[in-house]
C-alpha positions in Angstrom: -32.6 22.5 -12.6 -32.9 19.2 -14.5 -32.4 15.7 -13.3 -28.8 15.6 -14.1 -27.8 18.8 -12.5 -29.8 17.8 -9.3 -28.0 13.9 -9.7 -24.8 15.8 -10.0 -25.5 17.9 -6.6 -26.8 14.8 -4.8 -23.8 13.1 -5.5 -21.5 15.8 -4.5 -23.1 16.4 -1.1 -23.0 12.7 -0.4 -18.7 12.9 -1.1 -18.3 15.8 0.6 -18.9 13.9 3.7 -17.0 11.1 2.8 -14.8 9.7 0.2 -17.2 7.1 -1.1 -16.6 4.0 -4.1 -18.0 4.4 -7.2 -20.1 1.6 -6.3 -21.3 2.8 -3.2 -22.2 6.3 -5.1 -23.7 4.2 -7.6 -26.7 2.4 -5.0 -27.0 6.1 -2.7 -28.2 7.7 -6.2 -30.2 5.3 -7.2 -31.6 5.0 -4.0 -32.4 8.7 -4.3 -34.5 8.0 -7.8 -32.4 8.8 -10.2 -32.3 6.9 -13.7 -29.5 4.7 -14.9 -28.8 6.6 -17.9 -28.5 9.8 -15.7 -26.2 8.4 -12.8 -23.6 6.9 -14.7 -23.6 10.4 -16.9 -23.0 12.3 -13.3 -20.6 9.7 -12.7 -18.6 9.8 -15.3 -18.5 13.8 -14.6 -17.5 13.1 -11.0 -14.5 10.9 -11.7 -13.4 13.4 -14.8 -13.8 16.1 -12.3 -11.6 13.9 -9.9 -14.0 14.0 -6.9 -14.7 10.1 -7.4 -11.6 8.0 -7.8 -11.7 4.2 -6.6 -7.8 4.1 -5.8 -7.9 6.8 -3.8 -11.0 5.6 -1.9 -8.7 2.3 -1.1 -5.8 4.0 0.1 -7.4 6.3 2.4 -9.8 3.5 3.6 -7.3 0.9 4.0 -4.9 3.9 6.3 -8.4 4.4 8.3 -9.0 0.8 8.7 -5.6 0.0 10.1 -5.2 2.6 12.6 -8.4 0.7 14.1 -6.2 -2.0 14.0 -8.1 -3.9 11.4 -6.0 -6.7 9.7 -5.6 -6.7 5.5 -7.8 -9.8 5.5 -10.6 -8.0 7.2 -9.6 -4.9 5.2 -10.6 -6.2 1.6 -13.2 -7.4 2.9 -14.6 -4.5 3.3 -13.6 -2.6 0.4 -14.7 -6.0 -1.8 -18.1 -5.1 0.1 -18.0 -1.3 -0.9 -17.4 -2.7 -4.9 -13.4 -1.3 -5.1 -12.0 -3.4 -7.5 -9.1 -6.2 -7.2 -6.1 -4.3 -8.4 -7.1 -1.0 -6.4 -7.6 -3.0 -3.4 -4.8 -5.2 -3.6 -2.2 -2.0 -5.0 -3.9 0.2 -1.4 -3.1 -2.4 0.7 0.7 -3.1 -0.7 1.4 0.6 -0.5 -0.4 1.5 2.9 -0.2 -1.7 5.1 3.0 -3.1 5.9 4.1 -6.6 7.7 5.7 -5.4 10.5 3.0 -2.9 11.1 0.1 -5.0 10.9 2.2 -7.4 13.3 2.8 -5.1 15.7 -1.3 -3.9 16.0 -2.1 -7.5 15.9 0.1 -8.2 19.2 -1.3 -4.2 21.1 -4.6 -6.0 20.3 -3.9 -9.3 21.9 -2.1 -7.1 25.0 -5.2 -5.3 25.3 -7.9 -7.7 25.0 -6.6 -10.5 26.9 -6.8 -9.5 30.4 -10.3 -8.6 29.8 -10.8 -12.3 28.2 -9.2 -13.8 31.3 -10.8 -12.0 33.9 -14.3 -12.7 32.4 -13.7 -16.5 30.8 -10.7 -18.3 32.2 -7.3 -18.3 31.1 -8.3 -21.3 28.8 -11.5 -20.1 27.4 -10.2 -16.8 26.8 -7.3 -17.8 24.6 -10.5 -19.5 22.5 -12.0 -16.1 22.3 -9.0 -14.2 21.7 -7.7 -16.0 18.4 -11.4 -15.9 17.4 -11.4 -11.9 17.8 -7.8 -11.6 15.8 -9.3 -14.1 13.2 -12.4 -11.7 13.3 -10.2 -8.1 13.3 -8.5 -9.8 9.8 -5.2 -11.2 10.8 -3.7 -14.4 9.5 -4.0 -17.4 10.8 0.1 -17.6 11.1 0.0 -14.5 12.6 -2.8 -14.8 15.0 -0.8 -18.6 16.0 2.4 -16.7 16.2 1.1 -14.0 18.8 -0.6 -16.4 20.9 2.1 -18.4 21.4 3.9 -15.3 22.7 1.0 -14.4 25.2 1.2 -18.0 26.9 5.1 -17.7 26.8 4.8 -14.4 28.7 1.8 -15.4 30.8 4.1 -18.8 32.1 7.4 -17.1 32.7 5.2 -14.2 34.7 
């Protein structure tokens, strides 16, 4: 077995536990020793094979990422980090994350964290620490504004 057939296996057992970037594939096999010259050959056959495919990598990162409730801000962020480029990210998130839906895990978010911030900080302090943790989770600033002025409207009429 040569050094590309043994790249080429490497690389397959590391995808077949996760859908990994091309990027991310990229440092794992060079971390493992391999040469330039023979990972980008075993890449090139991964992504003609279909196992490696950037756009699919985003889609099905950026579905994960939001049922964590993860915000899109937070989301390219990470997939920036994982070396997907611009137009994959921003084409996952257009077709996986939508307005309504991220407003809506923003706000169960908020319902579930603030009585834990309030019981351990203050009402005060913990509206402090709960538009830090939105900010944090990758929600807009609008948003995050939006939702807290909710939670005090429904905290004073309670």
């Amino acid at each position: 077995m040569d050094d590309l057939d043994r790249c080429y296996a490497s690389g397959l057992r590391i995808l077949k536990y996760r859908f990994n970037s091309t990027s991310e594939l990229r440092r794992k096999l060079r971390s493992k020793g391999f040469e330039k010259p023979v990972i980008e050959s075993t890449l090139t056959r991964l992504r003609d094979e279909k196992w490696l495919d950037d756009e699919r990598f985003a889609a099905a990162y950026v579905r994960n990422a939001a049922l964590k409730k993860k915000g899109r801000l937070r989301i390219r962020r990470e997939l920036i980090g994982a070396g997907v480029g611009d137009e994959a990210i921003a084409s996952a998130i257009a077709e996986n994350v939508d307005a309504d839906g991220e407003r809506e895990r923003a706000a169960a978010a908020a319902r579930k964290r603030l009585p834990i911030l309030v019981r351990r900080y203050g009402a005060d302090a913990a509206r402090n620490k709960l538009r830090a943790y939105l900010l944090k989770q990758g929600y807009e600033g609008s948003l995050v504004r939006e939702i807290l002025k909710e939670m005090t409207a429904m905290s004073s009429r309670a």
